[in-house]
N, C-alpha and C positions, 0 to 999 in steps of 0.2 A: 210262409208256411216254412239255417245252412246257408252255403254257396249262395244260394238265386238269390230267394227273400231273407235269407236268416244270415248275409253277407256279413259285412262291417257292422259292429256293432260297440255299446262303449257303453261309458258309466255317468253318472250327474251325480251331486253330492245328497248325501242321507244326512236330515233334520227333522225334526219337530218337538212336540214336546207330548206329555204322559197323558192329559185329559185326567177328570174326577171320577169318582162315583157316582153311575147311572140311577134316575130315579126307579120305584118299582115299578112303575106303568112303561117308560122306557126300558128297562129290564124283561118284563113280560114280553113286551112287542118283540123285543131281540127273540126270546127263547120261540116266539111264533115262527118269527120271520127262520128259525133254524129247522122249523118242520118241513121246510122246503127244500134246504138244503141239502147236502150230502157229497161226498169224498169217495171214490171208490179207484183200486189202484190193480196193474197187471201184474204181477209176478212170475217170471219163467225163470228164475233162479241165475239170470244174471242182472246185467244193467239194461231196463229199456226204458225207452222213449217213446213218447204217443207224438208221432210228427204232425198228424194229420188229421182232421175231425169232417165228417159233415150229417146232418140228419137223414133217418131214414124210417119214417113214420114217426112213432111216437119214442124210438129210440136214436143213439147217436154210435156212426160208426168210425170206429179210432184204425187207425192204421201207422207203424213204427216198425221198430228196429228193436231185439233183443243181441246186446253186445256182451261175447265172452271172450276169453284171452284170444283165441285162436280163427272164433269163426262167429259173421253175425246173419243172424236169423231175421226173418220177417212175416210180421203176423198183419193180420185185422182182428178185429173183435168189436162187439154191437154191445153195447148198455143200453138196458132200460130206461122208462122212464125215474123208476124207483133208485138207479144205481146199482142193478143187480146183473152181475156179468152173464152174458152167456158164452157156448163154446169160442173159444178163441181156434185161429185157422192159422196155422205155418206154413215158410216156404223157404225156398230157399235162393239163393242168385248166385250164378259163378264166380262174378267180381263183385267185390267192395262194392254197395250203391247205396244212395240217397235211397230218403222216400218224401215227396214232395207234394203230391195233392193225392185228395182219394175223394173217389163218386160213388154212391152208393146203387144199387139196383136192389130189387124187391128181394131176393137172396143171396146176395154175390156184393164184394167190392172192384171196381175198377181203382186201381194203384198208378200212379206214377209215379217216373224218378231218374236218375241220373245212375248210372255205370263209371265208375272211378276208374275202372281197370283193376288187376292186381294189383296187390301192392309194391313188388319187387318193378313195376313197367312205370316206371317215375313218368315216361315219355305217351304211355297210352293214351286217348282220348277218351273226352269223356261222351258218352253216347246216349239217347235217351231211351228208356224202357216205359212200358204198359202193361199191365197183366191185370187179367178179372179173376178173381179169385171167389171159388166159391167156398161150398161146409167141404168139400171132398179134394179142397186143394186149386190150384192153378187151372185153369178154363182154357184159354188161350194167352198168350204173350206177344205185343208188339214188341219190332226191335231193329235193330241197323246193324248189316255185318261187320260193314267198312264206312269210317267217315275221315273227311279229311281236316276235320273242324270240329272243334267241341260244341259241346251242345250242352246249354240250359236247360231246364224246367220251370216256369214262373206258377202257372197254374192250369187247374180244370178243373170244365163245368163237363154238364150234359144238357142237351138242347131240349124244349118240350118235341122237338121229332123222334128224340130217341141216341143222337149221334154224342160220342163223347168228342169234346175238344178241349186240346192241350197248346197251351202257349208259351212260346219261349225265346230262345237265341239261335244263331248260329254264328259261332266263332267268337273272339276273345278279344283280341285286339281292334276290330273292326268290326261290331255285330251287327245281322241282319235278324228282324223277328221272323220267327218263325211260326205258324201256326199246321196242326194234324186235327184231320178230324177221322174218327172211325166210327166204322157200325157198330152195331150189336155184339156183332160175333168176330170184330177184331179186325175185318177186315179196310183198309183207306180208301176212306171217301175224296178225302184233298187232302195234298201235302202241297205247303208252298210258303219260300220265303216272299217278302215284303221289302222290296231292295229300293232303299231310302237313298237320296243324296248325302245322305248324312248317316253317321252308328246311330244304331237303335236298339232297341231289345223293350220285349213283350214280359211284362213281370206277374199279370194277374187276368184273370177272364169272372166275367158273370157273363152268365143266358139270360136274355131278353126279349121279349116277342116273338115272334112263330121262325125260330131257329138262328135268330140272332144273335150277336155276343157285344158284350163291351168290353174292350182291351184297355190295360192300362200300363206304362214302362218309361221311357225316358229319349229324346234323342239327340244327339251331339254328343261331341265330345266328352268325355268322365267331368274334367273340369268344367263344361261350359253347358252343360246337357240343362233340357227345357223335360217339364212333365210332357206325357203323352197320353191321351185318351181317344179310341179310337170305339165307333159302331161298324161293326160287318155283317152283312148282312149270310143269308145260310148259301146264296153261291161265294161267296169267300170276295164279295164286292165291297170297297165302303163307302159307308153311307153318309159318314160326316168324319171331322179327324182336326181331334181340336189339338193345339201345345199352351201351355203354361207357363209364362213366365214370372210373374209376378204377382200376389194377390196382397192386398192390405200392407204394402211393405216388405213384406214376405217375399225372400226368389222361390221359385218351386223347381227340385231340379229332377222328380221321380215320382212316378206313381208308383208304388210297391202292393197295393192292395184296393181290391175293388168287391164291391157287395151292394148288390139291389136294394134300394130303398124308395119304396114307393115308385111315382113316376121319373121319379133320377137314380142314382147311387153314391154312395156314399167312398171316400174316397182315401186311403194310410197313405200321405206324399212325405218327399225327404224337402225339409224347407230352411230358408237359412236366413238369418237377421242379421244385423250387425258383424257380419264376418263369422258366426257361431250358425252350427249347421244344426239342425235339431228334428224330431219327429212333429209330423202335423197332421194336422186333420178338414177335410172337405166334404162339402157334399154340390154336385153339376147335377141338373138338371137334363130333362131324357135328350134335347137338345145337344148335352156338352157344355152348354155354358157353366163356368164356377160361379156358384153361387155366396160361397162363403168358405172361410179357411180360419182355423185356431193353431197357432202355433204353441206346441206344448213345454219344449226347456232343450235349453242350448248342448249340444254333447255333438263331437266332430266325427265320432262313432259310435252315433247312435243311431236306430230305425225303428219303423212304425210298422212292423210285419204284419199284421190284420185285422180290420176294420170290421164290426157287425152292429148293425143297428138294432137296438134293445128299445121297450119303450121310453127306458132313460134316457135316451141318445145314441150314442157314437160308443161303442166299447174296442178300446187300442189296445197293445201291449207291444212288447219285444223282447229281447234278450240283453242282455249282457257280459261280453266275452272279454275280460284284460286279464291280467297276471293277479291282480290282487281281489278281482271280484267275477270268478268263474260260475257259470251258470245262475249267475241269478240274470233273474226279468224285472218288467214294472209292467203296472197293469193302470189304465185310465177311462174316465168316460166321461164325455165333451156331449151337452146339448143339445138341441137341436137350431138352437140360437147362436150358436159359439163358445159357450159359458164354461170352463170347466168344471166338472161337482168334484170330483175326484182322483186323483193321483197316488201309487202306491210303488214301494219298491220292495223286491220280494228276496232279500240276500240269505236265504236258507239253504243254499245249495239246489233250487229249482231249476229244471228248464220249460221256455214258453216254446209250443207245439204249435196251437191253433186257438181260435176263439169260432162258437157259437152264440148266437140271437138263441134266447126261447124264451118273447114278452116279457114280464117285468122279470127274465132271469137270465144269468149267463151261463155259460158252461167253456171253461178250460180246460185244453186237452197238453199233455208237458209231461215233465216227469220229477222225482222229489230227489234225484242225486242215486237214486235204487233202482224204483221203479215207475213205471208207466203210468201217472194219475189224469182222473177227468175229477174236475170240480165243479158243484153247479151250486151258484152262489144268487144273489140279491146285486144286480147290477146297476141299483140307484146309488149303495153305501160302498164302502170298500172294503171288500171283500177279506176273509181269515180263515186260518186254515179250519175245517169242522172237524176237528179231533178229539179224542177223549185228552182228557185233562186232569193231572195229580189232585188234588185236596189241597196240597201246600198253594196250587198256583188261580186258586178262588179268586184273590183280590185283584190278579191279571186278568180272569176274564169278565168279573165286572168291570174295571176300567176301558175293554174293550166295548164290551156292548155301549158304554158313556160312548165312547167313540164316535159309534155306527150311531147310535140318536142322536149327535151333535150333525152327524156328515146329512140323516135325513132333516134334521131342522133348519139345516143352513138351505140344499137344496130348493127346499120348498119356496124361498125366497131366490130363486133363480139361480145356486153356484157362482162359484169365481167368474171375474170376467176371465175374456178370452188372453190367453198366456202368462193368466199368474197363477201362481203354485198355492193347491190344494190345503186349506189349513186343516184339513183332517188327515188322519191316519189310525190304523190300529197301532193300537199299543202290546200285540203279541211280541213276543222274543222273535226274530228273525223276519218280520215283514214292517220296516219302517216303510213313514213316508219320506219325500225329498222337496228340498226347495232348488224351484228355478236355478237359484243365482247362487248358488252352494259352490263352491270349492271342488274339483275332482279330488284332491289331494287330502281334502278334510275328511270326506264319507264315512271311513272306518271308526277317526276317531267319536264322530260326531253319533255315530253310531252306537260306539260303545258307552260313550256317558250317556246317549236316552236309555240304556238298557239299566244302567245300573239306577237312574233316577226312580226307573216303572219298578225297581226291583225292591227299593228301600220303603 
């Protein structure tokens, strides 16, 4: 969902190729499957970002950061089912902060996030904040006056009793997880680290059973660290507490994201083959047992920041931060078998926020390099921007729609197996696909001759 889950992250090389012209019943279905669709974006007249997504009825609530030269702001705001905004709610924080998970309540957001400090206090810690935010502003605020240890934020749920809980770290060099739970009205029900023989840290929560959580993060050393997945029960007890080292070949060295799936959940770990470290995908059972694991493409700085199960499968994505490929993401969805259907990379100047489940759809919450976007898309094909489009640029989006019926005919015969790269893509200007086994060094070029290929 930055620092926590939005850490280290890195680039894979960009290829593929152009695809034909779609037939007209492939065409048609496209233009159907686009009534579902829709784009809708925040605007407060600087640069924001939608960090954080989750649903609340039959709408979904964003929660980010509006950044101007001097001072940044922080909102929520609820979209429809249709796309259609309502009042957006500001606030404000004394220091620089994260915004890292948001819980919705029947009028109100529950926010968290991380405190930077000012920016002149290179030395500050960083501390964790909470606040419910209603339509009239700030409700109450958790907070820490004094810490002697920074502090993470990985995530939060809210339990069917009612209590929000927030999971995380304490400390940098040696961490212990952390977990908070609060009432209604802000006040702590339990605070308490989880003091391992070993570093640890708490990267992701879902709510389970009658006040239960499942944790997900990593423990050992940075180099040597094992996945973590942990049941607590609602006195702050556990009830099973599984680590990962190895699945299909695969080492597992992180859970970074975790989401309810049926009687298990589904599971964003950092996994590595051959000496190349790369994003993966699980799903363990209510038990903890691993069931299965898809390794998706090799990158030493890359991650799997959040997993939501769609009826296509597994919908992944992340970011991408280097010198040469700022803000963009890639977006994926892996099976229920392992299989990959599809892989995408999004070099348009995007950021990835969050991923929603909503049945055969997805919804992406990020931003376009301006402003604040949620996307709700067809989470079987791979997904394109739904924007208006010149007249000159017709024969691109029929080759796009070729695309998206090529990526649903292939599906339908089960997708890629597990860890080869996607032979779809759209053919939009600025969302290639990528191959596995691609070059870092090549991307741009490789990049630039499909553009000009789809162009001619």
């Amino acid at each position: 969902m930055h620092f926590t889950r939005r850490g280290l992250l890195g680039a894979v090389g960009a290829a593929g190729v152009c695809g034909v012209a779609g037939t007209a019943v492939g065409r048609r279905r496209a233009r159907q499957a686009d009534e579902e669709m829709w784009t809708t974006s925040y605007d407060a007249g600087r640069v924001e970002y939608a960090d954080a997504a989750a649903r609340r009825g039959d709408a979904v609530l964003l929660a980010g950061r509006s950044i101007g030269q001097e001072t940044t702001a922080y909102w929520t705001l609820a979209v429809g089912s249709d796309g259609e905004k309502r009042p957006a709610t500001t606030f404000e924080r004394e220091t620089q902060s994260t915004v890292d998970a948001v819980v919705p309540t029947p009028e109100a957001a529950v926010v968290a996030g991380i405190d930077l400090g000012p920016e002149d206090a290179v030395t500050a810690p960083w501390t964790p904040w909470v606040s419910k935010v209603g339509q009239d502003g700030v409700e109450w605020t958790y907070g820490k006056d004094e810490v002697e240890e920074d502090y993470r934020v990985g995530g939060t749920a809210r339990t069917n009793g009612g209590d929000y809980v927030i999971v995380g770290s304490r400390g940098i060099y040696d961490p212990d997880p952390w977990v908070l739970r609060l009432a209604e009205d802000g006040s702590v029900v339990q605070e308490r680290s989880l003091d391992r023989d070993r570093p640890a840290e708490f990267r992701d929560v879902t709510a389970v059973g009658d006040g239960e959580i499942v944790v997900g993060g990593s423990v050992g050393e940075p180099r040597e660290s094992s996945a973590l997945l942990l049941r607590i029960d609602s006195d702050g007890d556990t009830r099973w507490d599984r680590t990962y080292d190895d699945a299909d070949g695969v080492g597992l060295t992180r859970v970074r994201s975790v989401a309810t799936d049926g009687d298990g959940v589904a599971l964003a770990l950092d996994g590595h083959t051959d000496g190349d470290a790369g994003p993966t995908v699980g799903w363990a059972d209510g038990e903890g047992s691993l069931e299965r694991t898809t390794y998706l493409f090799p990158s030493q700085t890359s991650a799997a920041e959040s997993v939501v199960p769609t009826d296509a499968g597994y919908l992944v994505g992340g970011n991408f931060v280097l010198e040469d490929s700022v803000d963009d993401y890639w977006l994926a969805t892996v099976d229920r078998n392992g299989g990959v259907r599809w892989q995408a990379r999004y070099d348009d100047g995007g950021y990835f926020g969050d991923l929603l489940g909503d049945g055969a759809y997805a919804l992406f919450a990020g931003g376009d390099g301006e402003d604040a976007t949620l996307h709700r898309f067809d989470s079987a094909t791979v997904p394109r921007r739904n924007e208006a489009r010149s007249a000159s640029m017709a024969s691109e989006q029929e080759t796009t729609e070729a695309a998206t019926n090529r990526a649903s005919a292939d599906t339908a015969d089960g997708g890629t197996t597990p860890g080869d790269a996607s032979t779809e893509e759209t053919a939009t200007s600025g969302t290639p696909g990528f191959g596995v086994g691609e070059a870092i060094a090549g991307s741009a070029a490789l990049a630039l001759i499909r553009r000009r290929r789809c162009d001619d």
